[in-house]
N, C-alpha and C positions, 0 to 999 in steps of 0.2 A: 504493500500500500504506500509505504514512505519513498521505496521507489517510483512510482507508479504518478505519487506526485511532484517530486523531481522532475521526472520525461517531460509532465505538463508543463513545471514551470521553465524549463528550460527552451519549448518550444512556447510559449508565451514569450518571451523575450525575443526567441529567432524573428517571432511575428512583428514584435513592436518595431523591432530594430530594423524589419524588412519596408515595413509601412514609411517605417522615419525617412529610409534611404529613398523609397518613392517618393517620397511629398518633396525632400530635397531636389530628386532630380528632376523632378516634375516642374520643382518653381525656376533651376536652371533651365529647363527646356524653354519657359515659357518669356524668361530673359534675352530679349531683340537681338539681334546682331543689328551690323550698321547698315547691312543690306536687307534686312526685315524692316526695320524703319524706312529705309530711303522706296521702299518698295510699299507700304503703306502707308504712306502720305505723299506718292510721285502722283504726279500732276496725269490726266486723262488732256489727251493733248489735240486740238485742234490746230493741223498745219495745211495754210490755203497753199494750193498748188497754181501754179500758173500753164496749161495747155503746150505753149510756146517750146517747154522745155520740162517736163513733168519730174525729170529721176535729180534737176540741180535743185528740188525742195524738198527731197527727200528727207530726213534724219538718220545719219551714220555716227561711225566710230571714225575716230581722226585716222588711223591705218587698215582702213576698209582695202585700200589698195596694195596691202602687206608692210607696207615700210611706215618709218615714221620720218619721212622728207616730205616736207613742207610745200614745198616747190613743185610738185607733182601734182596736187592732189584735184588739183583743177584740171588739167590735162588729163588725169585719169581716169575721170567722171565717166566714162560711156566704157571704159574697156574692164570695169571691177561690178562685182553685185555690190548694192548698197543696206546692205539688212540692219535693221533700225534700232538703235543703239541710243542710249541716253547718260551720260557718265554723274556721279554723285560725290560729295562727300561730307562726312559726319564731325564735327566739333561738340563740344558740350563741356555746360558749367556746370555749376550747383543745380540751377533751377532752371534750361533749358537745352534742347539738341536744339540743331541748326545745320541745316540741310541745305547743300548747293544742288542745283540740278543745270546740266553744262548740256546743249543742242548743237550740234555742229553740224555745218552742211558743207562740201568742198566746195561750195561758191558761194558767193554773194556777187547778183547778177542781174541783169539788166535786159529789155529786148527795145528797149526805150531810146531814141537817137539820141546823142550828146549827154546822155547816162553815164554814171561811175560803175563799176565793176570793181569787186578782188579778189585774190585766190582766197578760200577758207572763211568759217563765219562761226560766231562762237558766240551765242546769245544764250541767257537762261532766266534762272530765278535763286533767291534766297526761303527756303521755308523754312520758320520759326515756331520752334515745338515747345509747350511748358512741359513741363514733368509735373502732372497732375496726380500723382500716384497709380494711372493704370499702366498696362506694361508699354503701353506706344505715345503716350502723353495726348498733348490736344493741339493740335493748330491755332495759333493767333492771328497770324497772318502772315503776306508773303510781300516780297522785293523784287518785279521782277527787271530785266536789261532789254530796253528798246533803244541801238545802240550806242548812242551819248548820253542818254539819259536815264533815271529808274523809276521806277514807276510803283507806287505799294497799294495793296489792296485788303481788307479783315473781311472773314466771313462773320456770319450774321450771330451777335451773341458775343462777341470776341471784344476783351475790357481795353484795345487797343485805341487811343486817340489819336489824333495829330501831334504830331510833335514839331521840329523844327522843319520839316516837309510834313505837305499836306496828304493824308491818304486819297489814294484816286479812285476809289470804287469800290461796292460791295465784291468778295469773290463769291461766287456760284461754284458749290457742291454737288457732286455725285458718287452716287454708293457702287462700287466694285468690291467684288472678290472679299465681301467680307466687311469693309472699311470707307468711309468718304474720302474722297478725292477732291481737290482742285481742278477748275477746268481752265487750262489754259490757251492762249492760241497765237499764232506767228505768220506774220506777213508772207505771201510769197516773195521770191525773188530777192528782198532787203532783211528779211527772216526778223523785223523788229517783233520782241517776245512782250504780252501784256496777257493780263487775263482775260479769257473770256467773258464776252464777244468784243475785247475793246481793241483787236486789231486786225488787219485783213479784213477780207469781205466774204471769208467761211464759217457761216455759222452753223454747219450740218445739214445743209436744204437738199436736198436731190438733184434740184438746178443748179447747184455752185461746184466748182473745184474745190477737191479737196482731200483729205485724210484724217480721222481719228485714229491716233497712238492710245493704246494700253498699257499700263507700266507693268513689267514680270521678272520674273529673276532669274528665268533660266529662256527664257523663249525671243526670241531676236528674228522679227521674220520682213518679208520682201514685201514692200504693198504692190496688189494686183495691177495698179494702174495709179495715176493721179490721183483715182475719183474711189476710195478703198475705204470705208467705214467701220472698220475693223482688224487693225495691226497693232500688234504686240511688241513694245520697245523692249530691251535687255537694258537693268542697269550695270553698270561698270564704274565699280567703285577706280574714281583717280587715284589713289593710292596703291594699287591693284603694281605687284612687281613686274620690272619693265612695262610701265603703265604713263600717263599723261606726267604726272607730276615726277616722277621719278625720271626722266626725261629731261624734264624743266631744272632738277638738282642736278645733274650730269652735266648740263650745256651752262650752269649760273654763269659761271667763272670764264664762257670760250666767248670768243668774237663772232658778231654775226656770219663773217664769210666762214668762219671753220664749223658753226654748229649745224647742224641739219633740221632740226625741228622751230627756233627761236630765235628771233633778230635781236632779242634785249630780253630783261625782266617781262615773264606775262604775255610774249607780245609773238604770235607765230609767223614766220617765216614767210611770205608770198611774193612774186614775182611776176611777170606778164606772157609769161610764156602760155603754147595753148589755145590764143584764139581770147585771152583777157583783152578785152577793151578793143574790138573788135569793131570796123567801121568807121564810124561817128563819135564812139564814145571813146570812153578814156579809163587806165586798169590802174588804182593806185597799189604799189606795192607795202611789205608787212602791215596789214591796215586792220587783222583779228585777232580776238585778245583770249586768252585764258580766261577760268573765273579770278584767277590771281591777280588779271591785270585789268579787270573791268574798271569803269567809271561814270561817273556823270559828274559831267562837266563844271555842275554848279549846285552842288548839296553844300556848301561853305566846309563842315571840318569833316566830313568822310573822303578819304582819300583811295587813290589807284588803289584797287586789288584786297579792298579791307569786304568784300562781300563776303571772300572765301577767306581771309586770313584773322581778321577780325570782327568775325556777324554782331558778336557782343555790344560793340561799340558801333558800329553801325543801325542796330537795332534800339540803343540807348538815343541816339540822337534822331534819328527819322522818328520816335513812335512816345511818346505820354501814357500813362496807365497802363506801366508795367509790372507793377504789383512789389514784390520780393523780384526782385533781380540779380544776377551775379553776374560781374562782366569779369570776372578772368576764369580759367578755364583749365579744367581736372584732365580733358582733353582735345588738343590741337596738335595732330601731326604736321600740319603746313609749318608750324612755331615750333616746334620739336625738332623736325628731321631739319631746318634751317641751323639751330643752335649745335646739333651733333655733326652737321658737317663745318662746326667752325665759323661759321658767319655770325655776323654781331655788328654793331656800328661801325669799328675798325675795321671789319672786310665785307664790304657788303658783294651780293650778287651786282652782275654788268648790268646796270640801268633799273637798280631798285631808284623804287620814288624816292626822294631827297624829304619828303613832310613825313613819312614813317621815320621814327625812330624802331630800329631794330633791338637796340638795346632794352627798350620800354614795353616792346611787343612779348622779348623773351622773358620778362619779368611777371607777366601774365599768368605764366605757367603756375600752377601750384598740385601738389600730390593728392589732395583729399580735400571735402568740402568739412 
């Protein structure tokens, strides 16, 4: 008998102890990765096509064409599939993630006489997530890049105000795969990115050119045509080995004629070659930016390349009614892997912005909230 309850208690403990390790692993499973966030709160993407040239509005990966030369990627256009590709990345403080989502088209183009042209196009968004305590947080709102300028917009409910820019518009939501989405959309042809329906002239009609992206994590596919109402983008985390950004760390330090992907800080590589600025018009060369290198022109103290390298402060300054805020950050690889290759104000990367201090960026950093 006194064996007998031994056996019991001993498998009463096997049980608890089994239980505990499940609920452990269970709450680990249920903990995001960066690609589980960047993939449920990625934008459902409205991109107007233009007839004239349907595969240069495409959305790809910057070496869709296998390489990562700059210089090509315009001339490549018609000889590579372009399967639809959306790149991200993750920072986060105390109290928020912050999500880059990066669109790249190998042109930005024109069918317009006495038009600008250039090789490569790199427009996106900033999305700003609280940590509300559920496992993906909540959207406040976003930032998104219509060339020189940024443009923000809260969805409905979001304690977000004006701050020193004004916000431009409600965002409109929709439910995929489980999750609401932002709807966003991008010009043909000059790919300027705003939320939907505040750019282009596709808003999903059956009459209009166009395409909807779906955001996925493993699925990267071809749209049928111009006119394709359901395509599935891949994200592609930038920090991703031998990937966007690690590219941009390898080349900081070369001069534009020796590097192959970057003419400066941020700033990719383009040339005229190809049939750029063809006719009447006219091809300006390195003229598309990373998210590192984005800007608008005239936010007064947000500076080049702080969408992706410092959202924190960028978000402090564009938005009011931010609640509990934390603008330095438990985690920033852009601030990271710059300080571990040795850069700092005494050695900056070739053609960092001169209004960052790099030294004050790396000071950001801290281990634990």
């Amino acid at each position: 008998m006194v064996f007998k309850k031994i056996i019991l208690f001993a498998i009463g403990i096997f049980v608890a102890i089994t239980v505990s390790s499940f609920i452990d692993l269970k709450g680990l499973a249920q903990s995001p990765t960066d690609l589980d966030l960047a993939v449920y709160h990625a934008p459902i993407h409205y991109q107007d096509t233009d007839s004239t040239k349907y595969n240069a509005d495409y959305i790809t990966r910057f070496d869709y064409d296998t390489d990562w030369l700059a210089t090509n990627n315009w001339d490549n256009l018609d000889h590579f599939s372009l399967p639809s590709h959306t790149y991200h990345s993750v920072v986060e403080t105390c109290t928020h993630w912050f999500i880059t989502y990066t669109f790249f088209h190998p042109r930005d183009w024109s069918d317009i006489p006495f038009d600008q042209e250039h090789e490569n196009d790199s427009e996106g968004m900033l999305a700003i997530i609280r940590k509300d305590g559920s496992a993906f947080g909540k959207l406040e709102g976003i930032v998104t890049v219509f060339h020189n300028n940024f443009y923000s917009y809260t969805p409905t409910g979001s304690p977000l105000t004006n701050g020193q820019e004004d916000i431009d518009g409600t965002l409109t939501m929709s439910s995929y795969n489980g999750s609401q989405h932002p709807l966003t959309t991008q010009e043909a042809k000059g790919h300027g990115f705003k939320a939907w329906p505040y750019a282009g002239d596709f808003q999903g009609a059956s009459n209009q050119d166009g395409i909807i992206y779906y955001p996925s994590s493993t699925t990267a596919e071809l749209p049928a045509s111009g006119n394709d109402r359901d395509v599935k983008y891949q994200l592609l985390d930038v920090f991703a080995s031998n990937g966007m950004w690690q590219h941009q760390l390898d080349q900081a330090s070369q001069s534009s004629s020796s590097a192959l992907t970057f003419a400066s800080w941020g700033t990719f590589k383009g040339d005229q070659s190809g049939g750029c600025g063809s006719g009447t018009k006219s091809c300006s060369t390195n003229s598309a930016n990373a998210a590192w290198g984005w800007d608008d022109s005239d936010d007064g103290s947000v500076y080049k390349g702080e969408m992706a390298l410092d959202p924190a402060h960028l978000t402090d300054v564009y938005f009011n009614g931010l609640g509990t805020f934390d603008s330095t950050y438990i985690r920033n690889k852009f601030i990271q892997d710059l300080r571990d290759r040795g850069y700092n104000s005494g050695n900056l990367p070739q053609g960092w912005p001169s209004q960052i201090n790099l030294n004050s960026l790396i000071g950001k950093l801290k281990n634990q909230c």
